[in-house]
C-alpha positions as CSV (number, residue, x, y, z in Angstrom):
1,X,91.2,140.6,215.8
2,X,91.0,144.6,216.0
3,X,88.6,146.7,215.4
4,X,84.6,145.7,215.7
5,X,84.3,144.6,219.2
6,X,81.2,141.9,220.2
7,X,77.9,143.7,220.6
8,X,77.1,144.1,224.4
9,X,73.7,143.4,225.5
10,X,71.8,143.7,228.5
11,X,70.5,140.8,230.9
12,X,67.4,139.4,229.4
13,X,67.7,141.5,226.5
14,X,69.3,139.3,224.1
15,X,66.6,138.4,221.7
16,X,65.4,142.2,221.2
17,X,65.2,143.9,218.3
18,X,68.7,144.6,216.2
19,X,71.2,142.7,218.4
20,X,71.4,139.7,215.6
21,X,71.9,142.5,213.1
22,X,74.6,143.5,215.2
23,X,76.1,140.7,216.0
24,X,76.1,140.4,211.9
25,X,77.8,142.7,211.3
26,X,80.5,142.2,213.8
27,X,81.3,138.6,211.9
28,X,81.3,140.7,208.9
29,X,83.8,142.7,209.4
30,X,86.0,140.1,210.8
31,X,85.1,138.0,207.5
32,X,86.0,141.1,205.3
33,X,89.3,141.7,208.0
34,X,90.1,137.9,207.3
35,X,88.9,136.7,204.1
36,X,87.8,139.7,202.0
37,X,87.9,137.5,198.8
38,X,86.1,135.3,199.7
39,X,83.1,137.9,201.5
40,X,83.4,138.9,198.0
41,X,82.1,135.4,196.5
42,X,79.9,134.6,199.2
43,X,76.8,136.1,197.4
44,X,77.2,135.4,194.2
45,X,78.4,131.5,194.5
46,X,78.4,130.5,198.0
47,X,79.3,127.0,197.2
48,X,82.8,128.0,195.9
49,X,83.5,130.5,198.2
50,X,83.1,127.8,200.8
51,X,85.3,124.8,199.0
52,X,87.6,127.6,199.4
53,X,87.6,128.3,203.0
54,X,90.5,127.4,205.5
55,X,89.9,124.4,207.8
56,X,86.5,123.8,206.0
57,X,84.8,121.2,204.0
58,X,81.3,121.4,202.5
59,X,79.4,117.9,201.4
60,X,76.0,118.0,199.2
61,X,73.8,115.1,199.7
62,X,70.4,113.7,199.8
63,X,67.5,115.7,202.0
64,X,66.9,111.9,203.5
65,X,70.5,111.8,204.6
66,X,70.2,110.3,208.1
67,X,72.4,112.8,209.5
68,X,70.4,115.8,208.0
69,X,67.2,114.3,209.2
70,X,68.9,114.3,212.6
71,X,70.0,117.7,212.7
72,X,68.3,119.9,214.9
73,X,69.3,123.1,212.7
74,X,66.2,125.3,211.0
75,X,67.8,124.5,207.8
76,X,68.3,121.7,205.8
77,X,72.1,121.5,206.7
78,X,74.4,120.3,209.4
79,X,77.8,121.8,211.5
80,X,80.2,119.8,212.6
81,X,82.7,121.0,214.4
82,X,86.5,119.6,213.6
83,X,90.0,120.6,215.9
84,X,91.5,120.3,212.8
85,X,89.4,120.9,209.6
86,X,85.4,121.1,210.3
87,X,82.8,119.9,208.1
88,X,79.4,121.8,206.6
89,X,76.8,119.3,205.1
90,X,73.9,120.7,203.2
91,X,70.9,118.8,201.2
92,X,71.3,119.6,197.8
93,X,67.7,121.3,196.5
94,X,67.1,122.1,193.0
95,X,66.9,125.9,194.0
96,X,70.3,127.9,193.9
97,X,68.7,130.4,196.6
98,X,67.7,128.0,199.6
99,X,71.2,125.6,198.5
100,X,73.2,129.4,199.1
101,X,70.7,130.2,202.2
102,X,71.5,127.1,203.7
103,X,74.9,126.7,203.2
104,X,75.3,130.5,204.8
105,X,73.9,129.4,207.5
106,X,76.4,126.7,208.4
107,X,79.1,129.1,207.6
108,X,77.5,131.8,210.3
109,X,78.0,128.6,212.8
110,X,81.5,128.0,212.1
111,X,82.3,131.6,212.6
112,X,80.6,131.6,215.6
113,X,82.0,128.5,216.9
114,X,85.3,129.7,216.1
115,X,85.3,133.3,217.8
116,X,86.2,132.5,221.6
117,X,84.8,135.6,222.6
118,X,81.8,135.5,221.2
119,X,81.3,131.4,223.0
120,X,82.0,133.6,226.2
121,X,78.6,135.7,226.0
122,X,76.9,132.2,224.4
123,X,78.1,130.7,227.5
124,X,76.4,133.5,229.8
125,X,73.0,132.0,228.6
126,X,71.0,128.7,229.2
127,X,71.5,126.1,226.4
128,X,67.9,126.8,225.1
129,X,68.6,130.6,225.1
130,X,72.0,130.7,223.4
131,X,70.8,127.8,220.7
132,X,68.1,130.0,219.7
133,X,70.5,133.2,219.5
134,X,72.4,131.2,217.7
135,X,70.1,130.2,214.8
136,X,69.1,133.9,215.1
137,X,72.2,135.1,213.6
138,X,72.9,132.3,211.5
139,X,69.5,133.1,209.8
140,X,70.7,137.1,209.7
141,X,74.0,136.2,208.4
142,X,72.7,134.7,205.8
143,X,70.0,137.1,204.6
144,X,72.7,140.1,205.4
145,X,74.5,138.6,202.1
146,X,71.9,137.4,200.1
147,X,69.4,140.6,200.8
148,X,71.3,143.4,202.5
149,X,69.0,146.0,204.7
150,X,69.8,148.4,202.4
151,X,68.7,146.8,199.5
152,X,65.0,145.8,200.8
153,X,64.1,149.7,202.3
154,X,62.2,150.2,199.5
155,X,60.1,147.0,199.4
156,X,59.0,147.7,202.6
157,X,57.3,150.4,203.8
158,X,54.7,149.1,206.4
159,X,54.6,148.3,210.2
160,X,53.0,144.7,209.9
161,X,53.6,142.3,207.2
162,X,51.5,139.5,206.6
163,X,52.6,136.2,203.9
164,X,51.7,138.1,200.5
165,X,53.8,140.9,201.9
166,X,56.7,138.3,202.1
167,X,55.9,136.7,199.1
168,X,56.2,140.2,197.1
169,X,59.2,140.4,198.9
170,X,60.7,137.8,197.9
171,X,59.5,137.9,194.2
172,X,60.7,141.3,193.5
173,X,64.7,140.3,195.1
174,X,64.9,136.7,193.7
175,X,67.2,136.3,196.7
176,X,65.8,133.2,198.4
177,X,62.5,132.9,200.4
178,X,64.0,131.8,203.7
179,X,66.4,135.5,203.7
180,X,62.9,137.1,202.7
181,X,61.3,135.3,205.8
182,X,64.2,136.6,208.2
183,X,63.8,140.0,206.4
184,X,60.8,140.6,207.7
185,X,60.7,139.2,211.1
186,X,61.0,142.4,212.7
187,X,57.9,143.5,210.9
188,X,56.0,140.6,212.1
189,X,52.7,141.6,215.0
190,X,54.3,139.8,218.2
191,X,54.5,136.4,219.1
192,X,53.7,135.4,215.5
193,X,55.7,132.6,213.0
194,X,56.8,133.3,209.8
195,X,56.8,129.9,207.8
196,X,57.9,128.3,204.4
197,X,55.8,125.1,203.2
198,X,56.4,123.3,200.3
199,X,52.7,122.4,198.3
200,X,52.5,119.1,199.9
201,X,52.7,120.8,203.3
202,X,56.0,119.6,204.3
203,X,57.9,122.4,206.3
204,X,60.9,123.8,204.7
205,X,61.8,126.6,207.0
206,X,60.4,129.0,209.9
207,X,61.1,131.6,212.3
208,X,59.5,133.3,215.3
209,X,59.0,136.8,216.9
210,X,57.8,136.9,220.4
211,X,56.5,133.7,222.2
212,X,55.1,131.9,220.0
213,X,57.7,129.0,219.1
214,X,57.9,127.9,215.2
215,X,58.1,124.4,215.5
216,X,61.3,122.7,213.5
217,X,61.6,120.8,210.2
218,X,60.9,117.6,212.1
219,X,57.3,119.4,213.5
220,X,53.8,119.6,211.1
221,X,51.6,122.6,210.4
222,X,48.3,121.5,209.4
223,X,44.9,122.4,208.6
224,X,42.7,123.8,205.2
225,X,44.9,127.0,204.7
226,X,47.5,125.7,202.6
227,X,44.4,124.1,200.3
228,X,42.7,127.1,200.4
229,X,45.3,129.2,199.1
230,X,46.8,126.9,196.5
231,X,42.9,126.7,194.6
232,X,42.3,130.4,195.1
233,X,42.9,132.8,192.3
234,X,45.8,134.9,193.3
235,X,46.8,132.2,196.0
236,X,45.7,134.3,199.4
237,X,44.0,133.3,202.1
238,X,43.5,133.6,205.5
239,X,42.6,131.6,208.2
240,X,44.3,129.2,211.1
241,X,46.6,126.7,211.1
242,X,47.7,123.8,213.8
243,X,51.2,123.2,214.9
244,X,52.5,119.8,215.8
245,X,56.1,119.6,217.5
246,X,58.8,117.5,217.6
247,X,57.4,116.5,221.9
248,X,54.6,115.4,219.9
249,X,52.2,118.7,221.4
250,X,49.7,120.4,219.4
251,X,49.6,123.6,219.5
252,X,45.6,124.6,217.6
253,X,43.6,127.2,216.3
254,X,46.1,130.0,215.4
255,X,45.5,132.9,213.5
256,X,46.9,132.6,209.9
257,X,47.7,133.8,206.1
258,X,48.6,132.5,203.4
259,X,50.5,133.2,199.6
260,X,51.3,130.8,197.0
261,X,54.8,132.4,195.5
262,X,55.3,132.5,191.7
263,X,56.3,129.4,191.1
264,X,53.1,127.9,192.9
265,X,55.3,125.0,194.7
266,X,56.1,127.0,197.7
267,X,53.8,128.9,200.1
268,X,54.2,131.5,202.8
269,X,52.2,131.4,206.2
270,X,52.2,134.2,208.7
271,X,50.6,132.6,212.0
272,X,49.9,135.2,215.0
273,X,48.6,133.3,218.3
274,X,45.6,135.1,219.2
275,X,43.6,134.8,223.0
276,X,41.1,137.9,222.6
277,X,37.4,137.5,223.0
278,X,35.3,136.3,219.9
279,X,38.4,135.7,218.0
280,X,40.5,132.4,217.0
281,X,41.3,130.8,220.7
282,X,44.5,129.1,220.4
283,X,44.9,125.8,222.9
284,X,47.6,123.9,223.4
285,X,47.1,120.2,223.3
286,X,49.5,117.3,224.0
287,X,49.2,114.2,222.7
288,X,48.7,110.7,224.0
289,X,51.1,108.1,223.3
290,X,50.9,104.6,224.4
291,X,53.6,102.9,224.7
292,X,54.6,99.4,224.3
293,X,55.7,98.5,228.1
294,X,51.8,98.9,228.2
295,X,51.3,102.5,230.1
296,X,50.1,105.3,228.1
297,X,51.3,109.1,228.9
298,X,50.9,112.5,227.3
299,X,53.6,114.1,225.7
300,X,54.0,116.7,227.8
301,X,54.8,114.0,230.7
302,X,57.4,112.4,228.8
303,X,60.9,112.6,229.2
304,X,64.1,114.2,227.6
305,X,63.9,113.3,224.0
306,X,65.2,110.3,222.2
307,X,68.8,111.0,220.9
308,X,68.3,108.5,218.1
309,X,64.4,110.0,216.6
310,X,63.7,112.9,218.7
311,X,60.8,111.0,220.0
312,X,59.7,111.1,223.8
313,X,61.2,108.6,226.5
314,X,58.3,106.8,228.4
315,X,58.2,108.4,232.0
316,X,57.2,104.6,233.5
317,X,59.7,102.4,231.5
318,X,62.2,104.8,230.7
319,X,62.6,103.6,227.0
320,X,62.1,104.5,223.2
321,X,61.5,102.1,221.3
322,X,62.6,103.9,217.8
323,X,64.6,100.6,217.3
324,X,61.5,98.6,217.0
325,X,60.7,99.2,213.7
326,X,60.3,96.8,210.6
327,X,63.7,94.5,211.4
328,X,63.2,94.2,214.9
329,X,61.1,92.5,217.9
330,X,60.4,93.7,221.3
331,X,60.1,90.5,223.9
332,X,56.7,91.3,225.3
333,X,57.7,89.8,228.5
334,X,60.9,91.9,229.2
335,X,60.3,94.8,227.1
336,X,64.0,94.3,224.9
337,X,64.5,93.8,221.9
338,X,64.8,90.0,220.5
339,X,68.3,88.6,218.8
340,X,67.8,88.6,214.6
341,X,68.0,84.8,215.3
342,X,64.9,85.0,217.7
343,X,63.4,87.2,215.1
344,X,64.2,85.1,212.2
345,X,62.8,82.0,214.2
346,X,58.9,84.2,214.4
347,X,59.6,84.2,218.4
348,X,57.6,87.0,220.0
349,X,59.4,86.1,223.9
350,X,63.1,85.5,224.4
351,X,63.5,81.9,225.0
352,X,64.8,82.5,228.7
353,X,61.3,84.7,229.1
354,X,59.1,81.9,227.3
């Protein structure tokens, strides 16, 4: 492809401010090179302008989907890459702007899973690096066509934005909250999370800026802030907010706010890790799991996650049991899991261990 050529960056630099943008807009103009019907239709019906993409499939299903629950993606949606035709699957959610955010998103990997040169400076990284550059400017691409730079200037005029500031944000564009969150990252104070709940606390969406790491759709936030803004007049409030991760490690105490949007179903948090004298100390705490080979270990001992439920692998048996749920037995002799005719039969012990 001529013209744009892939943003340089320096050594170490990747995740500074303005290289996603400009990684952006290098897809976009190959997009509007490529397909500039279909950049077109992406805004207004990102669902069609997808079915309509070469070598690409999209499927809607349910937000339990076991592969969506699987994915490690910040969205609700799921890649998968194809030689021959690749496949997008997103959960379908009664709100047009987080089904188009979403679906975006996937589209942003495809492109960048399908630019060779662009793999070669994703390569130059460490997995953990070039994953998170990834997501970076998947999340940009997608607010880039829901809520262009241009458009938002005039909403935002300050140097530090807290949740109501988002919130406005996002009211005043009716674009979707997640491209208001990525909006304003780079107004965020440093090493703060931006974060979308839902009003029964389940996490819909987050970002980071600095060292403070959001934790996924699979992690928790928790604490009295999201009560405390949904029963205050005007639904703002500040306070802190705990962070539980997929490893199972707590991350407490950290500085927060809080907005209720319109609709009162959503909320936005803006959480800012804090370690100053006679202010919020936030401590990172791991937590204890005991296992069923009888050895108990703290999370941050464990070892590489499960592949099936993202849980951690017991550092003295070397197992998850994930499998061991309602329909299955473990042998408490050799630490396996029983036959459905042992099971069926109320044995506890393999008959060759009894």
């Amino acid at each position: 492809m001529g013209g744009m050529a892939i943003p340089q960056y320096k050594a170490g630099g990747w995740a500074s401010g303005g290289y996603a943008e400009k990684v952006v807009d290098y897809f976009l103009e190959r997009v509007r090179a490529e397909y500039p019907e279909l950049l077109s239709l992406l805004g207004p019906n990102a669902e069609e302008a997808i079915q309509k993409w070469p070598n690409l499939s999209l499927s809607l299903t349910d937000d339990g989907d076991p592969e969506i629950v699987r994915s490690d993606c910040s969205t609700s949606g799921l890649y998968i890459w194809g030689q021959r035709r690749s496949r997008i699957i997103v959960a379908r959610s009664p709100s047009r702007g987080r089904n188009a955010f979403t679906i975006l998103h996937e589209l942003s990997h495809h492109l960048q899973r399908s630019d060779p040169e662009w793999l070669d400076v994703l390569s130059d990284l460490s997995d953990n690096q070039a994953r998170t550059l990834e997501h970076l400017v998947c999340d940009e691409f997608a607010s880039e066509i829901l809520m262009p730079r241009a458009s938002i200037s005039k909403f935002v005029g300050v140097d530090r934005i807290a949740a109501a500031g988002i919130r406005d944000l996002y009211e005043q564009t009716h674009a979707s909250r997640a491209a208001a969150i990525v909006r304003t990252r780079p107004l965020l104070p440093l090493d703060s999370v931006s974060l979308l709940l839902a009003d029964d606390g389940t996490l819909v969406f987050s970002q980071s800026r600095g060292e403070l790491v959001a934790p996924s759709r699979q992690g928790e936030v928790t604490g009295n802030l999201l009560e405390d803004a949904l029963s205050r007049v005007g639904g703002e409030a500040a306070g802190s907010v705990n962070f539980k991760y997929e490893t199972g490690t707590f991350l407490e105490g950290i500085a927060a706010t809080a907005a209720v949007d319109y609709e009162g179903r959503y909320v936005f948090v803006v959480a800012t890790k804090v370690d100053r004298y006679d202010e919020i100390k936030t401590e990172w705490k791991p937590t204890v799991v005991e296992c069923p080979c009888g050895e108990s270990f703290a999370s941050n001992e464990a070892l590489s996650p499960c592949a099936r439920c993202k849980g951690r692998i017991c550092p003295f048996c070397e197992r998850c049991y994930c499998a061991s749920g309602k329909n299955s037995t473990v042998c408490t002799v050799c630490w396996t899991e029983l036959s459905s005719k042992e099971a069926a039969r109320g044995l506890t012990v393999h008959e060759d261990c009894g």
